[in-house]
Structure formats: C-alpha cells, structure tokens
N, C-alpha and C positions, 0 to 999 in steps of 0.2 A: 108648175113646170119643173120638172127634174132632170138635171145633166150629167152626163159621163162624167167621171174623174177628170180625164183629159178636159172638156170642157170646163170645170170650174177650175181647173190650174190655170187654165189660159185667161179665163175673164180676171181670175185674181192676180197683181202683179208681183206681189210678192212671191207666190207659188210658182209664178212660171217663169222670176225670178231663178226659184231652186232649181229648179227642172231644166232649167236651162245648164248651171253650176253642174248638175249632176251630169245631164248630157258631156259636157266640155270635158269633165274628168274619165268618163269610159273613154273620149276618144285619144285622150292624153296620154292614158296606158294601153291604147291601141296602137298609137304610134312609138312608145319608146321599147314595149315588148319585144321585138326583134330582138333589142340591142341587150336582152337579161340573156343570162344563161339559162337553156331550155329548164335544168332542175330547180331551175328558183325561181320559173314562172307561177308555179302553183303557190306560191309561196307570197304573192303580191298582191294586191287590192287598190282598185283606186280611191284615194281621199276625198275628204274637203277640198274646195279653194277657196279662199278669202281674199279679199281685195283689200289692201292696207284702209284704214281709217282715214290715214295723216296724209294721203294722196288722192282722194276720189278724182275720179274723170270730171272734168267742165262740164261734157255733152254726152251723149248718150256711145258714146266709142267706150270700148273696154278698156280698159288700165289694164297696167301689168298687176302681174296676181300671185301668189305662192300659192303653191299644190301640193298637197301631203301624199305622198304614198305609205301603204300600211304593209307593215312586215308582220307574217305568223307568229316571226319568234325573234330571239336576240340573234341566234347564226344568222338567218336569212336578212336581217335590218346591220348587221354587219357587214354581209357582203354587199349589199346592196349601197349603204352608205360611200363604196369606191366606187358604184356607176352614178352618180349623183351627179358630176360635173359633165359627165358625158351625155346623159339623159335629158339635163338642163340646157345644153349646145344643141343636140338633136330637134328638139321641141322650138325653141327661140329659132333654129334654122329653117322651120318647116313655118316660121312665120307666128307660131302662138305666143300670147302674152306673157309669157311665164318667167317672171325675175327670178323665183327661185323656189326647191324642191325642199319641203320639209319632209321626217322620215320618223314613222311611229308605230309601235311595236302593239300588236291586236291584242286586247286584252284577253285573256284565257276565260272561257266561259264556265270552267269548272272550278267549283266554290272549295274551302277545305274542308267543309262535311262536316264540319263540327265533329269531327276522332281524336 
C-alpha cells in the first residue's frame, strides 16, 4: 500500500509534529507582515519555533514557544530587530503562544569560489 506525503506526515507523529511547526510559522508572518515596512517585506522569512526544553506542556495544550525570523542580510535583521517588541505584542495579542522572537541573518548561498 503506498501513501501521499501528506498521508505519511499525518500517520507519523513526529512529522506532523513538523508540519504543524511549519504551518504555525507562515501564519505568524502572515499576521505580523502588516506591521514590516512594505520594502522590508521581501526581505523576511519565516523561522523555526522551538518550544523550550526546561518547560514542556503537562498536556497536549501548546506552551509558549520562540519564533525565529530570518533576515536576508545585516541592514534588513537591523531594521527589523526595532519591530521585535512590537511584532512580539501583535502576535501574543491575537492570542498566539509566542514568548519571544528570535532574529537570524540567512546565510548567503554564494561560496568564495576559491579566487
């Protein structure tokens, strides 16, 4: 018997574990988008989330969780680093779990070519 992707994420927990992580972070940068400046949207990515170790949930309810957003470069993870408080208010006020926003600079995929 052979299944969709979709279907073996879902039978496996840990997969749909991720899938879910992932889901949760597009909509995280769906709702604080607004509040970037239009020229520094293309400039943003949504992260990881990770759930602290030293606090798991008792029950199956979410814990609060840190979210990483990913900056192109150092300017745009600079700017961004001033909406971080306000990003972090927006999101906890629309109700999500999110203690707090970590901010990491994309690695450049271009090597130095050996010159």
């Amino acid at each position: 018997m052979s299944y969709t992707l979709l279907e073996a994420t879902l039978r496996n927990p840990n997969l749909a574990r991720l899938q879910a992580l992932a889901r949760d972070s597009s909509l995280y940068l769906t709702q604080v988008l607004p509040l970037i400046p239009t020229n520094l949207r293309v400039a943003v990515k949504a992260g990881p989330i990770e759930q602290p170790a030293s606090n798991p949930p008792a029950d199956n309810t979410p814990g609060k969780v840190s979210w990483c957003l990913i900056a192109s470069n150092n300017a745009s993870a600079s700017k961004l680093r001033q909406l971080l408080p306000t990003l972090l208010q927006h999101l906890q006020t629309e109700g999500h779990p999110v203690a707090s926003i970590r901010l990491s600079v994309e690695k450049s995929s271009t090597g130095s070519g050996g010159h």
